[in-house]
N, C-alpha and C positions, 0 to 999 in steps of 0.2 A: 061626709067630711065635716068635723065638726069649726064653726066657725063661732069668735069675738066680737064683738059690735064697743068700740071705746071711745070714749068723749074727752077731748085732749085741750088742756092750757097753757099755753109756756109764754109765762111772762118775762120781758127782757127790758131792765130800769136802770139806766146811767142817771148820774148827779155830777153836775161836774162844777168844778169852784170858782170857775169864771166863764160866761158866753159863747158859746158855741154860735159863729159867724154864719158854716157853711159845714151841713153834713150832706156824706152821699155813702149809701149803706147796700150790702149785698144780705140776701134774708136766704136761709135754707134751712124753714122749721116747719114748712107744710111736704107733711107725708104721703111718698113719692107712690104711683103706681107700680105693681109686682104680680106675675103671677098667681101671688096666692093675697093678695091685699088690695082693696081699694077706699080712695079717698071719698067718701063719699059728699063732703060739702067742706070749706075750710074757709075762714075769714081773717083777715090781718087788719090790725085797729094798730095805727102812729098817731099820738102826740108828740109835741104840732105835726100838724093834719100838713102830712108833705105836699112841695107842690110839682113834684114829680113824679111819677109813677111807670114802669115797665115791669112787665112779666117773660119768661122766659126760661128754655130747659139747656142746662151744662151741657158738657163734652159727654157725661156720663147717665144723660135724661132725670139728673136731678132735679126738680121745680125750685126754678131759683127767680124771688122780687127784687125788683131794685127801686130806693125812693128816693130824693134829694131834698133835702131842706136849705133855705134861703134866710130864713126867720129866726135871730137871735135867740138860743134860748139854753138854757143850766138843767133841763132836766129834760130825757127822751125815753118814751115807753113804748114798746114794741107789745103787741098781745096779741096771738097766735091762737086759733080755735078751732078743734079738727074733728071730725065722723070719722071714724077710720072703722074698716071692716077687715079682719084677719084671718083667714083657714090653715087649717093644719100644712104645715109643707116638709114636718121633716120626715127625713127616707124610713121607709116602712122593711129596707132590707137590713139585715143583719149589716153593722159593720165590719165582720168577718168576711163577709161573702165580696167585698167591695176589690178590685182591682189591684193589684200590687204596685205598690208608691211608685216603684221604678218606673213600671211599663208606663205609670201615667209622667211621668219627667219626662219621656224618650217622646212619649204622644206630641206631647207641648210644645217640644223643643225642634221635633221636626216637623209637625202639623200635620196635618190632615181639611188640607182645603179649606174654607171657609168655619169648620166649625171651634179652628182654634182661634179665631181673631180676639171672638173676646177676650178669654183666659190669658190668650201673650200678652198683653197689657197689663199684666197682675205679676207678670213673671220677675222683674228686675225693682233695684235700688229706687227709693223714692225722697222728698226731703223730710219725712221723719223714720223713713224705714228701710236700714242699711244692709248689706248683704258679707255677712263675713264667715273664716271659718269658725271663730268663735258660737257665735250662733248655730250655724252646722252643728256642731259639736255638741251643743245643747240638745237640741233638736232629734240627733242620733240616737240618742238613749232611748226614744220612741220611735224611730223608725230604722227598726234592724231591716235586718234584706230578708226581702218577699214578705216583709209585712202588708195588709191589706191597708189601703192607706185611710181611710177614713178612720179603720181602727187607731191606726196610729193615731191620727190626727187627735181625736178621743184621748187618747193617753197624753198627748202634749197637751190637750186640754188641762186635764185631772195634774197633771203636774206641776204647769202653772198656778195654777188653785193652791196645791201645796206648797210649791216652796216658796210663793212672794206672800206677802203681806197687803192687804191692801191700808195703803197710807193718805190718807188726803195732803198732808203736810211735808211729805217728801220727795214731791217733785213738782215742774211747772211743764206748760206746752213744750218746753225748751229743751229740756231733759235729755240726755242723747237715750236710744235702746241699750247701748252696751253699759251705760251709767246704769239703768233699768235691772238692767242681766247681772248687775254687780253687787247692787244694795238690795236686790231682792227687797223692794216695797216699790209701792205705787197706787196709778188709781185703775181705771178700765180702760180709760184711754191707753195708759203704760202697756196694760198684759195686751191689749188687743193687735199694737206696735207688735210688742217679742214676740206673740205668734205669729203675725204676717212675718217679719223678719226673721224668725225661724223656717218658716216655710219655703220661702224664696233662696232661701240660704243652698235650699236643698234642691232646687229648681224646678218648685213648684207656683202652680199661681194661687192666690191670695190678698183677698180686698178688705177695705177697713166700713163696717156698718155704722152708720149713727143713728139713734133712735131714743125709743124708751121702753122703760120696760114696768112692767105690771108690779109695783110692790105690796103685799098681804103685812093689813096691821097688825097688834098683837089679838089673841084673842078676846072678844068681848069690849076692843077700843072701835070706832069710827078713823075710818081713812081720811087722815088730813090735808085738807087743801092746800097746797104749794107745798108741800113736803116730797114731793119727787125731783129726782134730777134728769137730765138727759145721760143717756148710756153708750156705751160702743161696743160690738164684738166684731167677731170674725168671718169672713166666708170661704171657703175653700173648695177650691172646684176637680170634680171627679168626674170623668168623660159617663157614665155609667147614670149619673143621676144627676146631673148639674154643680149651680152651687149649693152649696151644704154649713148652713150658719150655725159656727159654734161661739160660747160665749163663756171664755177662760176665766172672768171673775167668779162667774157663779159656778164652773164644772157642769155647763149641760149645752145642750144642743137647743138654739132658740127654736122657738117653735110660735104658738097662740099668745103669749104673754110679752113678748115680742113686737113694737109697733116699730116700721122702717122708716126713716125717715128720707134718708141721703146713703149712697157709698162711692166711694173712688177709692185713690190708691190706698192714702192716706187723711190723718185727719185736716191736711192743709187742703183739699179738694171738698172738705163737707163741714169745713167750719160753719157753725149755725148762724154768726153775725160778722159781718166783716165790711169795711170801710176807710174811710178817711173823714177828716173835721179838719176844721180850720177856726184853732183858740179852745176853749177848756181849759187848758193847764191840769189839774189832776183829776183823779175822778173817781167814783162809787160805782160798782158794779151789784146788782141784784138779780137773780133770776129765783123764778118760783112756777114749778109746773106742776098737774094735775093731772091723774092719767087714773082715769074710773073704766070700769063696763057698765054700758049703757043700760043694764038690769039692774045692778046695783041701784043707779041712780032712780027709775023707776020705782024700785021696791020702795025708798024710801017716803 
């Protein structure tokens, strides 16, 4: 099983234009144990040096800190530093060969004892990822009757790829799916929504991943420092092989290049920084991450 060894930075830099009283922040940027993944060491550096401090794992065993600050201040730096080890996870069976979409809706939907608890969780409306026939309808064009559903799933991948655009400038967290589904552009966070909400559409389960993912420079340039961003795809669960992480911006099936970070329903369950302040008034936001293999860095 071949396996990744990656060396992660995700810097998170507010400026804000007047005093910040009183912050108290929720962190989920140290990458979570899986299966096929482990953290091997991870460190969080705040300025100002909070003087609060709690660790602690979500509803959904995400690794999530929390810190409070007491101490006036216009500028807060959040730096995240991770060892993360990754092995191959995705299914080694044909997509063909996989379970027909139906029989796994019917699985779901009436259970099968304890092994459906996870996946019912994944099954319904969430607050960015709505359940309509519209979406069905989408959806359908990749899952005719007695298609095998991962294959499907596959094709609703490859589809999304194609017909959106990915747009940084045409939408916000805000965005509804169906606006998504209309203007055909967005970003990953956008496609990785309209598959989960395609999928549930059809009553099936489906969760939102956050993470990163391994970008390749061009040829003969060096991989630049904070020039990565954090990513999102998909998981979708098939009683046959677990969940099964596809990742609709790029058309594939994550796999080794792929670091997890967090997943729940949606992205309001794995937002990476979340909080409250008291005073700022407006503010700068920067973020800048790094995401090497630890050979890489060696070689050099």
């Amino acid at each position: 099983m071949s396996e990744t060894i990656y060396r992660i930075r995700h810097d998170t830099e507010y400026s804000y234009a007047s005093p910040v009283q009183l912050s108290r922040q929720l962190l989920r940027l140290m990458p979570r144990s899986a299966p096929w993944q482990e953290c091997l060491w991870h460190e969080v550096h705040v300025k100002p040096e909070p003087a609060e401090w709690s660790w602690m794992e979500d509803f959904f065993g995400n690794p999530v800190a929390q810190f409070a600050l007491y101490t006036p201040h216009v500028e807060l730096l959040v730096v995240v530093e991770s060892r993360v080890a990754v092995r191959s996870h995705a299914p080694t069976v044909a997509p063909s060969e996989t379970i027909p979409w139906e029989m796994v809706r019917e699985w779901l939907h009436v259970g099968k004892g304890g092994a459906a608890l996870d996946p019912a969780q994944y099954l319904f409306a969430s607050p960015h990822v709505p359940v309509s026939s519209s979406l069905a309808a989408y959806a359908r064009q990749s899952f005719r009757v007695g298609q095998p559903l991962l294959a499907a799933a596959l094709d609703l991948t490859r589809r999304i790829y194609r017909d959106f655009k990915y747009d940084p400038k045409a939408t916000t967290i805000s965005t509804p799916v169906e606006t998504v589904l209309k203007q055909r552009r967005g970003v990953c966070q956008d496609f990785a929504h309209l598959q989960i909400a395609c999928l549930r559409s059809l009553g099936l389960a489906a969760r939102y991943v956050s993470g990163y993912l391994l970008t390749h420079p061009a040829p003969g340039k060096k991989r630049l420092v904070g020039a990565d961003a954090s990513h999102a795809w998909v998981s979708v669960y098939c009683p046959d092989l677990g969940w099964v992480d596809l990742d609709p911006t790029n058309n594939l099936m994550a796999d080794t290049e792929h670091v997890t970070v967090a997943w729940g329903r949606d992205f309001s369950d794995v937002s990476p920084m979340r909080g409250v302040i008291l005073g700022g008034g407006k503010h700068e936001l920067e973020v800048r991450v790094t995401v090497q293999p630890e050979e890489e860095i060696e070689a050099a």
